[in-house]
PAMI-368213 format. One line per 10 residues: number of its first residue (from 1); their letters; for each residue x, z, y of N, C-alpha, C. Coordinates in steps of 0.1 Angstrom, whole numbers. Each point is the difference from the previous one (the first is absolute). Example, Ala and Ser with C-alpha at 12.3 -4.5 7.8 and 13.67 -1.06 7.14 Angstrom:
2
1 = AS = 132,78,-57,-9,0,12,9,0,12  -4,-7,11,9,0,11,-8,8,11
END
This chain:
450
1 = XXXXXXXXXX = -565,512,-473,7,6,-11,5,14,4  0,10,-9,8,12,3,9,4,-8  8,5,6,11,4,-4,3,10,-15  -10,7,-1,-3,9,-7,-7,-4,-13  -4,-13,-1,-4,-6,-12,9,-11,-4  4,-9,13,12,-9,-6,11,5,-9  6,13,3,14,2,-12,-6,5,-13  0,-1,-9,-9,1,-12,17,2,-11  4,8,-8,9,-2,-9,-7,0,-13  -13,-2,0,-7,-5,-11,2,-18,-12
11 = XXXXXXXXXX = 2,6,-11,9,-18,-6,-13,-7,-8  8,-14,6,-14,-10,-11,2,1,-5  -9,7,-10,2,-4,-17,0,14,-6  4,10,10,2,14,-8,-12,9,10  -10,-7,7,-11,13,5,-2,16,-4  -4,-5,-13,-5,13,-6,12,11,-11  13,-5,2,8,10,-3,5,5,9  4,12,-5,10,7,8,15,-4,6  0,10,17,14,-8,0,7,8,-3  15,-4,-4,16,4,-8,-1,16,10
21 = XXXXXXXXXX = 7,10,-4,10,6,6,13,-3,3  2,-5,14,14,-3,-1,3,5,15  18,-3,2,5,2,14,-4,-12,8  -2,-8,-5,-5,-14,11,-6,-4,2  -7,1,10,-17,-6,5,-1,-12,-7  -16,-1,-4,0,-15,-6,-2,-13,7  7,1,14,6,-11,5,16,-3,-1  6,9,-6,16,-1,-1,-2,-3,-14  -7,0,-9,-1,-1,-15,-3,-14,0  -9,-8,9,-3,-13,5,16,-5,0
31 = XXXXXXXXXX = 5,4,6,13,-6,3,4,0,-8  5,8,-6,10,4,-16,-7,-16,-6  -10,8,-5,-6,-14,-10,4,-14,0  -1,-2,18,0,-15,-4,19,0,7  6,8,0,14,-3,1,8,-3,-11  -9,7,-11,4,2,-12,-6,-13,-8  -5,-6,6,-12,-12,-11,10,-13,-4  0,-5,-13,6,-13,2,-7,-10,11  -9,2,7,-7,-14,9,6,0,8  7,14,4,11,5,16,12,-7,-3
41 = XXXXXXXXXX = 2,4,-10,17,-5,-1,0,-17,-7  -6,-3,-5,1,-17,3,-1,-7,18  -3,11,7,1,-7,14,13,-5,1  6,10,-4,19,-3,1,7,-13,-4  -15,-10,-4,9,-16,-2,-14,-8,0  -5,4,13,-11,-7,6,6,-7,18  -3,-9,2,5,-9,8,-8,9,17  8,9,9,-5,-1,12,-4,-10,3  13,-7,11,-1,-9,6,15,-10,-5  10,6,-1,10,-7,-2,3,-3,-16
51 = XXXXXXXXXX = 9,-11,-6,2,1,-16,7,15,-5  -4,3,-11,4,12,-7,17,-1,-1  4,-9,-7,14,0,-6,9,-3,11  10,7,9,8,-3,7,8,12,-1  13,-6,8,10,14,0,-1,5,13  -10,-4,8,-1,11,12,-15,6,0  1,15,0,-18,6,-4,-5,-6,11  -18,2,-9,-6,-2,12,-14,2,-8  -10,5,11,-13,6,-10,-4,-4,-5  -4,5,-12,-16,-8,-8,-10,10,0
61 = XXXXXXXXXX = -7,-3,-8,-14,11,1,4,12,-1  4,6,-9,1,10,1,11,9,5  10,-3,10,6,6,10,-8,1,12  -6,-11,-5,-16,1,15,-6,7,0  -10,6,-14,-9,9,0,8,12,-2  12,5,-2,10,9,10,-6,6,10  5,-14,6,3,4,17,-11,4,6  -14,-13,-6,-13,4,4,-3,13,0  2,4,-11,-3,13,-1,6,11,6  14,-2,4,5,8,8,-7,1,16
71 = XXXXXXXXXX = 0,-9,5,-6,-2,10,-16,4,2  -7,-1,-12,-14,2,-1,-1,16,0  5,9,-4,4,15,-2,1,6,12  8,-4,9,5,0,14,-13,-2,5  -3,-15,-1,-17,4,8,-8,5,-2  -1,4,-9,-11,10,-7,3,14,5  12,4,-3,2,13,10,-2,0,9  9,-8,11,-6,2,16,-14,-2,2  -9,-9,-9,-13,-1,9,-6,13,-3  3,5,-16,-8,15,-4,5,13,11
81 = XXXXXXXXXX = 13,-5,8,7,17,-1,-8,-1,16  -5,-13,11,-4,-3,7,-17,6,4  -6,-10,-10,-14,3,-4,-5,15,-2  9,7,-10,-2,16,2,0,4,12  7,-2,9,-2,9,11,-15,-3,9  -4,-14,-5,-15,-4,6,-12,8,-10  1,-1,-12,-4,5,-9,4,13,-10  1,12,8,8,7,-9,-8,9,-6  -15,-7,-5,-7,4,-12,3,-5,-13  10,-8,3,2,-8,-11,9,0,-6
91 = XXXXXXXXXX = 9,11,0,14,9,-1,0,1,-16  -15,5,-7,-1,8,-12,-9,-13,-11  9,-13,8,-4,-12,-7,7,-11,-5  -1,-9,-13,12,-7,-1,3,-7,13  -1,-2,12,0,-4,10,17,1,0  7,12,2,12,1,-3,6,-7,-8  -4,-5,-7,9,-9,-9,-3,-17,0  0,-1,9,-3,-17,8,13,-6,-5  9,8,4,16,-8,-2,-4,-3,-16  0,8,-9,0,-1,-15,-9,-14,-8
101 = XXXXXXXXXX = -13,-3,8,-7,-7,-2,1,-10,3  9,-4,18,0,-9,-1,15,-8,-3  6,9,-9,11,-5,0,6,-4,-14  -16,4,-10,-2,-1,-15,-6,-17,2  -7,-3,7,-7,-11,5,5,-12,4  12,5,8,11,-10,2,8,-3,-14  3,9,-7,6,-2,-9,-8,-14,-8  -14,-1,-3,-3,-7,-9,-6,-12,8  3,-3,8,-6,-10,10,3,-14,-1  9,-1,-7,7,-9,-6,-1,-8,-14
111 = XXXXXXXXXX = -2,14,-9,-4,-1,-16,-6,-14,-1  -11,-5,5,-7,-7,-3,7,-17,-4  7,3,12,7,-17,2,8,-6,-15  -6,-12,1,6,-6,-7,19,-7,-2  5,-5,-9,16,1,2,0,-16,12  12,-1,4,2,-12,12,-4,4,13  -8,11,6,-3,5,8,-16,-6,4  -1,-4,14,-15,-3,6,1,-18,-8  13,-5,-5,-6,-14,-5,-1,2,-14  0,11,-7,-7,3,-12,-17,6,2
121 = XXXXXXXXXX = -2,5,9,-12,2,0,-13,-17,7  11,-2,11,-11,-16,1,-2,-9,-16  13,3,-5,3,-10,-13,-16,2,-10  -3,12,0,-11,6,-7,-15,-6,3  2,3,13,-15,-3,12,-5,-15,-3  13,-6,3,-2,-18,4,-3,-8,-16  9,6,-9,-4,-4,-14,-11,1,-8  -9,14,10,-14,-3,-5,-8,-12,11  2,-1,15,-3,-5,7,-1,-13,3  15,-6,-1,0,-14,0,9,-7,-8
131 = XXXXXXXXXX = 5,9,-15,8,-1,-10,-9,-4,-12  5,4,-12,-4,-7,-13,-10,11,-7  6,12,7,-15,10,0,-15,-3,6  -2,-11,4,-9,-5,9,-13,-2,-13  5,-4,-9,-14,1,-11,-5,8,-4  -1,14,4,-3,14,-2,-9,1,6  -5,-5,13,-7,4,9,-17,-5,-8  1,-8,-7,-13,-10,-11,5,3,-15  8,7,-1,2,3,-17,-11,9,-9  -3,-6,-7,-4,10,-13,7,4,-13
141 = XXXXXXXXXX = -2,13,0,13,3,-11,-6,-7,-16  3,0,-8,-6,-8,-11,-3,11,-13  10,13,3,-4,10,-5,-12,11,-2  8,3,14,-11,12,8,-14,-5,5  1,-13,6,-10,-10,5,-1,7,16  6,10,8,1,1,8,9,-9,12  -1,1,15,6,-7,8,2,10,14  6,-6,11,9,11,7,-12,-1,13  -4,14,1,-10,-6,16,5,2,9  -7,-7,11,4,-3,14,10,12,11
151 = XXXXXXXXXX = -3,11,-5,10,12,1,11,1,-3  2,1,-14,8,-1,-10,10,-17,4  -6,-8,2,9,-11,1,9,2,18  -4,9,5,6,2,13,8,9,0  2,10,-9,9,10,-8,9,-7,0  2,-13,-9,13,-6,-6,1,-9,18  -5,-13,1,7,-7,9,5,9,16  -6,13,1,6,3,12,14,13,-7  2,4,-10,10,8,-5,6,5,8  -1,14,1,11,6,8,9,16,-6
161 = XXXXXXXXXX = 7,3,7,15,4,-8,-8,16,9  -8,0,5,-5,16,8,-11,3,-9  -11,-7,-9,-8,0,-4,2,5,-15  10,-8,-4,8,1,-13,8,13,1  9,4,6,-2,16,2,-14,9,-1  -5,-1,5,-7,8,-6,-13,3,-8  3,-19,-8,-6,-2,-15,12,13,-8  14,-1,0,9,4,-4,0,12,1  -5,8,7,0,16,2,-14,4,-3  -10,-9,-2,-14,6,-6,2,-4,-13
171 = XXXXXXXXXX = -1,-10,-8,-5,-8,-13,12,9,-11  -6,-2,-12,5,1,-10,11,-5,-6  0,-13,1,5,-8,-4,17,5,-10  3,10,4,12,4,5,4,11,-16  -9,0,-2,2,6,-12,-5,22,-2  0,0,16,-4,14,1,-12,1,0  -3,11,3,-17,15,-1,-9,-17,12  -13,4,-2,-6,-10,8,2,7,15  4,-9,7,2,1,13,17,-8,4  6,-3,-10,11,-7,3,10,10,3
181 = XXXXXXXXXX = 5,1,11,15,12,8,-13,14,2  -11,2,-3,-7,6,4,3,15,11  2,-15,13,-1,5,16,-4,7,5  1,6,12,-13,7,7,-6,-7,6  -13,0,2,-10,-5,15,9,0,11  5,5,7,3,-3,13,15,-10,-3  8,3,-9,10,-11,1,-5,-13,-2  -8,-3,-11,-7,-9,-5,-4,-10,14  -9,10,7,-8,-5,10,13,-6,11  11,7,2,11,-3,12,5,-15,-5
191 = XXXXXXXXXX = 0,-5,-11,10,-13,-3,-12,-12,3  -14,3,1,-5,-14,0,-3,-5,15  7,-8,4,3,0,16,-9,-14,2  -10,-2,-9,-12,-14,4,-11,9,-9  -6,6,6,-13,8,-5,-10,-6,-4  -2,-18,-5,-9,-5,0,1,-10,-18  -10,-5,-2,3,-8,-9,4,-15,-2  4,-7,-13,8,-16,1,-9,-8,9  -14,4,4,-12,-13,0,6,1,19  5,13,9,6,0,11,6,-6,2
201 = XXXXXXXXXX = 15,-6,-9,9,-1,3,1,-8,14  -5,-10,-1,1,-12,13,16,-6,-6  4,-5,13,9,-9,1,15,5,-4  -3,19,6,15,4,-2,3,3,-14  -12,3,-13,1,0,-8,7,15,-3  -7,11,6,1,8,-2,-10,10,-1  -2,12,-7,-11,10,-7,7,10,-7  -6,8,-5,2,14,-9,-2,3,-11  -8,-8,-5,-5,8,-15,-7,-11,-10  2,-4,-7,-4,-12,-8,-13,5,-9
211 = XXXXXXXXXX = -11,-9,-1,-12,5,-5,2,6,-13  9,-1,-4,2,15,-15,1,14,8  6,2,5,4,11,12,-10,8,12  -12,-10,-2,-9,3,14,-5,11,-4  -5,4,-11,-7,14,-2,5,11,0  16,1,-3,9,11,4,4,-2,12  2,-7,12,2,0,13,-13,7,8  -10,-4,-11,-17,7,7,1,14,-2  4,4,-15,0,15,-5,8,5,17  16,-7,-1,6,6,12,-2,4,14
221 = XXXXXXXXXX = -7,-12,3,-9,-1,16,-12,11,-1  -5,2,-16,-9,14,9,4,14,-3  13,0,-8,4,10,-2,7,8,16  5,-10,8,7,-1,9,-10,1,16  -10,-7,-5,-6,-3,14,0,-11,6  9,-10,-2,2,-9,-1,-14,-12,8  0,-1,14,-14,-5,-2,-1,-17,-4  -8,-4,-1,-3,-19,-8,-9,-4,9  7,-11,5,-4,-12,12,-10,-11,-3  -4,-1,6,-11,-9,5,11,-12,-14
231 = XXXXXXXXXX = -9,-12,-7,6,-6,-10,-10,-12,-6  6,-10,-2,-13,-7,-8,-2,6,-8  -14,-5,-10,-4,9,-15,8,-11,-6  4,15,-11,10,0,-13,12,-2,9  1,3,12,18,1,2,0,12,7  14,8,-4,0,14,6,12,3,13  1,4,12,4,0,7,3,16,2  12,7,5,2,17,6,8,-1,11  -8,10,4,15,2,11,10,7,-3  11,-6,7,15,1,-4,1,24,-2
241 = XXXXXXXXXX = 7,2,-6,2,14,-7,12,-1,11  -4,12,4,10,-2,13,14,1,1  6,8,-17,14,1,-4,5,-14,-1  -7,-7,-2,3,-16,-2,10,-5,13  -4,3,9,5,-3,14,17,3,-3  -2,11,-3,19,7,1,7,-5,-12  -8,-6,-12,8,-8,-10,2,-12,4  -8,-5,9,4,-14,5,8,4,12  0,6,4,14,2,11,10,3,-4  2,9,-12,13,0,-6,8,-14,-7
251 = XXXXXXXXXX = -12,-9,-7,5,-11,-3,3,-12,9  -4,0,11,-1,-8,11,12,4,6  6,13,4,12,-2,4,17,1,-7  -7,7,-9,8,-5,-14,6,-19,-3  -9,-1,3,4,-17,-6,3,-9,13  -4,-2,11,5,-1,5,11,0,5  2,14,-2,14,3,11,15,-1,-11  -4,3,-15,10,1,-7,4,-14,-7  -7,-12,4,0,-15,1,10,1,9  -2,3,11,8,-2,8,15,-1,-5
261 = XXXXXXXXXX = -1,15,-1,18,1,-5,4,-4,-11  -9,-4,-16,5,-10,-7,2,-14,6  -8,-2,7,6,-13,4,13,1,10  2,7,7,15,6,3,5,-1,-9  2,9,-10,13,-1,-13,-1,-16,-9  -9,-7,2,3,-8,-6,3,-15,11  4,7,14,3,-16,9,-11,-9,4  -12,7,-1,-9,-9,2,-5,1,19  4,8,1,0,6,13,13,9,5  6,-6,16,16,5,4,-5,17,-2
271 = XXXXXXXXXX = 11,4,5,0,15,5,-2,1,14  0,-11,10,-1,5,13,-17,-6,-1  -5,-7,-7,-17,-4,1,-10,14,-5  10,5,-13,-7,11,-9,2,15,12  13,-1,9,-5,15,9,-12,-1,10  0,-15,1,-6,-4,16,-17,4,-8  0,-4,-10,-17,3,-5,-2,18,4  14,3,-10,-3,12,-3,0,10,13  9,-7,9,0,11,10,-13,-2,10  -6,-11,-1,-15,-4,12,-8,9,-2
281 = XXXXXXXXXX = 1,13,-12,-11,5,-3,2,12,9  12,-3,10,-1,20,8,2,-4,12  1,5,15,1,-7,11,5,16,8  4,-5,12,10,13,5,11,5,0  0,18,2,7,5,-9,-2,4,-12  -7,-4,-10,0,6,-11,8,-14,-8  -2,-12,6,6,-14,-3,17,6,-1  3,3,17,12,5,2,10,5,-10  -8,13,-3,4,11,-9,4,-9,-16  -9,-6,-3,-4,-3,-13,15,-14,-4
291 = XXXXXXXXXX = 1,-5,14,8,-12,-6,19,8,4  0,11,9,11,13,1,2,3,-15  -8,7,-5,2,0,-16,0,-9,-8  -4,-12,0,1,-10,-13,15,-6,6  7,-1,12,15,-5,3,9,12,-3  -5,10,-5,10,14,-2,5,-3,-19  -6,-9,-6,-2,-6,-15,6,-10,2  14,2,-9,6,-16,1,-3,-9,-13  -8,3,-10,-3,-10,-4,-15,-7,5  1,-13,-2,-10,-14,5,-14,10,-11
301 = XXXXXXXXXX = 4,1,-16,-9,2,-5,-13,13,4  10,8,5,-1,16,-1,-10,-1,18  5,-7,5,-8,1,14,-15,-11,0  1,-7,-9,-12,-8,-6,-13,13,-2  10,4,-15,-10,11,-3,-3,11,7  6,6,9,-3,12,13,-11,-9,8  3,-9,10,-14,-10,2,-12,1,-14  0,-6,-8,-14,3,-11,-6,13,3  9,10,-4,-3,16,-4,-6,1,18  6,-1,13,-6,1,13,-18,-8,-6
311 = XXXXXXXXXX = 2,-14,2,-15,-5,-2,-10,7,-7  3,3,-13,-8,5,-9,-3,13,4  6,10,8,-2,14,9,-10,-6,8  -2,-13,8,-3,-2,11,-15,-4,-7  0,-7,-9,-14,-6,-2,-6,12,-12  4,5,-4,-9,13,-8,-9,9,14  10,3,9,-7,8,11,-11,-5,5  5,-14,1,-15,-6,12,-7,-5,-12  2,-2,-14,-14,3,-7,-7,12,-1  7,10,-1,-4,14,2,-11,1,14
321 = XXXXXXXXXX = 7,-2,9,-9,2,10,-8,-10,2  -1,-14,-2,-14,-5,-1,-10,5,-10  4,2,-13,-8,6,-10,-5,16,6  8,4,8,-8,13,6,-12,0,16  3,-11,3,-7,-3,13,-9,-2,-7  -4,-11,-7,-12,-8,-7,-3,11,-15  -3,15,3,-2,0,-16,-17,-1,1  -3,3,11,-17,0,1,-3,-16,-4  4,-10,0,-2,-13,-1,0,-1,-15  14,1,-6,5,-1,-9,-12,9,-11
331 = XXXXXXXXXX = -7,9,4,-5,9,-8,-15,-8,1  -4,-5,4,-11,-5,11,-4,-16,-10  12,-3,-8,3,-14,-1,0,-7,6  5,0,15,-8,-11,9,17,-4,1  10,0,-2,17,-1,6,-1,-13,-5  5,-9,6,7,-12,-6,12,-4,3  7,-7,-11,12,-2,1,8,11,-7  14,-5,1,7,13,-2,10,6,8  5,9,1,8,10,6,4,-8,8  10,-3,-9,13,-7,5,0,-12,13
341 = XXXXXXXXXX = -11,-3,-2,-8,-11,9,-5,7,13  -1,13,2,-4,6,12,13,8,5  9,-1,1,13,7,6,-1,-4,8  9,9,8,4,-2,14,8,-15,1  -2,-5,17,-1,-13,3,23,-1,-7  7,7,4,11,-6,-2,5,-1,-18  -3,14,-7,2,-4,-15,-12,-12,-6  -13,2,6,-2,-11,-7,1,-16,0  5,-3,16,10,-11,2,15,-1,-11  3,11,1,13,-5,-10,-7,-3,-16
351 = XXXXXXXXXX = -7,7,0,-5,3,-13,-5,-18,-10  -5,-8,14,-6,-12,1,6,-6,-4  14,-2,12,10,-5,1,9,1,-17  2,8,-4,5,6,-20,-10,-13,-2  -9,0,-1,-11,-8,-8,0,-15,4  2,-4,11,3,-13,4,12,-6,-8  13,9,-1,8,1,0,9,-4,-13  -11,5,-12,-3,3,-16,-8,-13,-1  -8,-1,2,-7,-13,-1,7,-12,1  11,-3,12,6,-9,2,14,-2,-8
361 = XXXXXXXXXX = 8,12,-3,7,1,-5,7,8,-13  -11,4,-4,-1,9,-12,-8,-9,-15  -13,3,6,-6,-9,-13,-1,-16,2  0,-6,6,5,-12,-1,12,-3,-3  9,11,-1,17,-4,-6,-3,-7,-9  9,-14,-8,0,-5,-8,6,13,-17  7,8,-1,-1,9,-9,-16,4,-3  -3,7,12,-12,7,-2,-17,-10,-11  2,-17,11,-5,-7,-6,-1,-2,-16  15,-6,-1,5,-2,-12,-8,10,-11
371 = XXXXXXXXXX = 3,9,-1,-5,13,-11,-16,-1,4  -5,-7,5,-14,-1,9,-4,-7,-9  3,-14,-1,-3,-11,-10,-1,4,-13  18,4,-6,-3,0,-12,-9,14,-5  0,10,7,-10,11,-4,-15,-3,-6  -3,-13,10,-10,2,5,-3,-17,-9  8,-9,-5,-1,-4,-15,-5,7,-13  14,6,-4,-1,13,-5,-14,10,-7  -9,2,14,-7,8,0,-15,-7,-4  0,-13,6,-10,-11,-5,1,-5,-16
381 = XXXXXXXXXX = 14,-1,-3,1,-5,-13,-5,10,-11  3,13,-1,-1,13,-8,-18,-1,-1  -10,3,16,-9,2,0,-11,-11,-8  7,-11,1,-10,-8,-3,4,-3,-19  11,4,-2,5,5,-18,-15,6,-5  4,11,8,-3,14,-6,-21,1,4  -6,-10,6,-12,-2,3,-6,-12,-8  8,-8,-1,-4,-9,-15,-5,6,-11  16,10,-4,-4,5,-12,-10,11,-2  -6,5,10,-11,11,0,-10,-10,2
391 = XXXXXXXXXX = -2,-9,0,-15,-12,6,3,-6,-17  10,-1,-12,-2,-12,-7,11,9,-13  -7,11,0,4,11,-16,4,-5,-7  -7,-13,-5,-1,-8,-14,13,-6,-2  6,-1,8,14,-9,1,10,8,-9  12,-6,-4,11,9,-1,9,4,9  4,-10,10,9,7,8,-7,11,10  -12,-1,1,-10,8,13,4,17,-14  -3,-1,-11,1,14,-4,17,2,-2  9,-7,-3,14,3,4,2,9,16
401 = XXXXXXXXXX = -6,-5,7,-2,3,14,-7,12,6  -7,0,-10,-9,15,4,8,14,-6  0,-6,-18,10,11,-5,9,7,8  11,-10,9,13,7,6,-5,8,10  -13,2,0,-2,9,14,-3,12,-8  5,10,13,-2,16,-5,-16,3,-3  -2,7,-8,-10,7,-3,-7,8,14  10,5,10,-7,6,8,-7,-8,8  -1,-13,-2,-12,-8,7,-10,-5,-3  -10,1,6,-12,-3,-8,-2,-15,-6
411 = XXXXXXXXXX = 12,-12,-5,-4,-5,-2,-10,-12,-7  -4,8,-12,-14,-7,-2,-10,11,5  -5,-2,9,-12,6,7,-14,-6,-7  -10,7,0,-11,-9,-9,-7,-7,14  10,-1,10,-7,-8,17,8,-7,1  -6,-16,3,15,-7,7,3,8,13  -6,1,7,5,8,15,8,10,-5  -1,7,-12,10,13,-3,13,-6,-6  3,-9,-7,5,-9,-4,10,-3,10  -3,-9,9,8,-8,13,5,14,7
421 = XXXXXXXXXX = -8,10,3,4,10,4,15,9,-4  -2,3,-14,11,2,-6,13,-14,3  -2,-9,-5,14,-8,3,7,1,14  -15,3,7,8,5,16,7,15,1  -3,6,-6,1,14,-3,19,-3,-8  -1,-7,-10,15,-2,-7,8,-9,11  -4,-6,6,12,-14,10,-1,8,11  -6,9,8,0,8,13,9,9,-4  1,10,-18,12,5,1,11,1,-6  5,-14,2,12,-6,-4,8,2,9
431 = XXXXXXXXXX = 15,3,-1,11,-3,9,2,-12,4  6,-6,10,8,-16,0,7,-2,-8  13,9,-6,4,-5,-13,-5,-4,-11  -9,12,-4,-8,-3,-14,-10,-10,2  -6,-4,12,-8,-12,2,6,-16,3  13,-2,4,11,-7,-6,4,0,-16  1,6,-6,3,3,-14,-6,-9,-6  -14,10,5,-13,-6,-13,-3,-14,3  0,-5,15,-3,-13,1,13,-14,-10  6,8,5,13,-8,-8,1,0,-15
441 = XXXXXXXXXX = -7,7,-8,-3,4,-14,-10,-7,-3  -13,2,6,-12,-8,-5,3,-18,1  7,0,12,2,-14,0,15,-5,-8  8,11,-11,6,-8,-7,14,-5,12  3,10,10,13,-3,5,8,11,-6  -3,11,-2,15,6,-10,-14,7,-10  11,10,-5,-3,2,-15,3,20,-2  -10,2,-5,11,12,-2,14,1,-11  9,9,8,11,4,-6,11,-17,-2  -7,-10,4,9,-9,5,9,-5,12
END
């Protein structure tokens, strides 16, 4: 891949017009857009990791895709301001605006996820897989006379919340000009961090682009350069867009580390367990220095957060410099893994250690659980509502059921696959509240205005 064709501020959907005169490159216009979009700001009561409603903060999505993005900006500069001096043909190129792109990217990286967090998106997968969705896979529609093929049915049971992003930033659905947020190529291309299609997924149950989507991910790949891997026929495989790397390293230490200290503020972990993680990540004197200043802070809280803000310095750099050792690799497609997984031997011990650490005592918390289950009820009860009544029109409650959905979704598609698609498209962008709400309504536990 080269550098000089990968940044493209060319948008899906708008090729052949002209771009705006404005003060802001149309990578910062990227940003505006979707800062400004209602899909951003329902993050603000989408489930991180911990339950929404408490009186002590603590993130949800979108304080995340924040921070992501703060952090993604940061890497995007140091690797651009670095890279220039290896390449300084490349001065009089969007190359300079790496921070901008990849920190529009981070922003939306999130969009896709369904409400309840990662057990709203299994809730989706399993309900076509080993749920009551399970008769779809041999259905014929009685209308259309159509049925879902073998592609198409691996779309729904493997569902994911990275893919659906960026159904959500190409498709129409939405009510705008065709092309959806109509993006640029190169942001577009930075958020899909599984370059391959549903028929990939395997076991982790993860991919990029759902077979509505594959022909604009193709437009992108050769707009970009993008090269396409060795693949069975009819399934499409690319190598990773190499901005992808720094959006997953911004999220990766992002969540992580800011787990950490929610689970701090909420007692789920001491203060002398939460320095010991946080301080393993430096050794020496720079350890010295660092814990000299966090004892110069008399509050417990305040020296928590001075540790974070240290880590998060610590691990942007050594993704910076791995992403700069390996750019021939990285450009090459040949890099595997990610960043964050190649640091130097002592942060990525600690780094481990965070993650052992979360695992044991973070998502397994019985809180975290709890909101786990009923989400993840919740999210099976709605889907399999709202897929009846698109499989069985004829009914009355199936058109009660469709009516209440917004117009901006496709939902009578003249395809069942377009059909199922849309329901996914409405339950993916629901809040946890409103997805509480509705379940509690359809099933006749309150009422409106009662």
């Amino acid at each position: 891949m080269d550098w000089s064709q990968l940044l493209s501020n060319k948008r899906l959907g708008q090729e052949g017009q002209p771009q705006r005169k404005d003060d802001r490159t149309e990578f910062q216009r990227d940003y505006d857009r979707l800062i400004f979009s209602a899909p951003f700001r329902r993050l603000q009561n989408k489930t991180q990791v911990f339950p929404l409603p408490r009186t002590i903060f603590v993130h949800n999505r979108l304080t995340h895709s924040l921070e992501v993005s703060s952090v993604g900006r940061s890497l995007g500069n140091d690797v651009s301001r670095l890279l220039l001096e290896r390449h300084p043909e490349l001065r009089d190129t969007h190359f300079t605006e790496l921070g901008s792109i990849v920190s529009a990217a981070c922003l939306a990286h999130d969009l896709g996820n369904p409400p309840f967090g990662h057990s709203g998106e299994r809730a989706i997968g399993t309900y076509f897989s080993e749920g009551e969705g399970q008769f779809l896979q041999s259905y014929v529609c009685r209308e259309t006379h159509d049925c879902l093929t073998p592609d198409q049915w691996n779309d729904l049971i493997h569902f994911e919340g990275n893919a659906n992003a960026f159904r959500l930033l190409t498709h129409h659905f939405l009510g705008r000009r065709k092309g959806g947020f109509v993006m640029t190529y190169s942001t577009l291309a930075s958020i899909v961090k599984y370059p391959f299609s549903s028929d990939l997924a395997g076991d982790k149950r993860k991919f990029g682009f759902f077979r509505s989507e594959v022909e604009d991910y193709r437009r992108i790949a050769r707009e970009l350069g993008i090269p396409q891997l060795d693949s069975p026929e009819g399934s499409f495989r690319y190598a990773r867009y190499p901005l992808v790397f720094l959006v997953e390293a911004a999220d990766d230490i992002c969540y992580q580390i800011m787990d950490i200290e929610d689970a701090h503020k909420l007692k789920l972990l001491t203060t002398d367990e939460t320095k010991g993680l946080l301080l393993d990540f430096f050794e020496g004197a720079q350890r010295n220095r660092i814990v000299e200043r966090m004892q110069s802070l008399e509050d417990t809280n305040e020296q928590v957060v001075y540790l974070r803000s240290c880590v998060i310095n610590c691990l942007e750099q050594e993704c910076v410099r791995v992403f700069v050792e390996h750019e021939k690799d990285i450009l090459d497609g040949t890099f595997q893994g990610a960043l964050i997984r190649k640091m130097s031997d002592v942060p990525r011990a600690a780094y481990e250690a965070c993650s052992r650490t979360a695992v044991a005592k973070i998502y397994h918390c019985k809180e975290v659980v709890d909101i786990e289950i009923a989400g993840y009820r919740v999210i099976t009860a709605l889907t399999d509502m709202m897929v009846k009544a698109v499989t069985s029109t004829d009914k009355a409650f199936s058109q009660l059921l469709i009516n209440q959905v917004s117009s901006q979704y496709d939902i009578k598609a003249r395809t069942l696959y377009g059909r199922l698609m849309a329901v996914l498209d409405y339950i993916s962008g629901m809040t946890d509240v409103f997805a509480l709400d509705l379940y509690r309504k359809i099933n006749g536990m309150s009422l409106p205005n009662i």
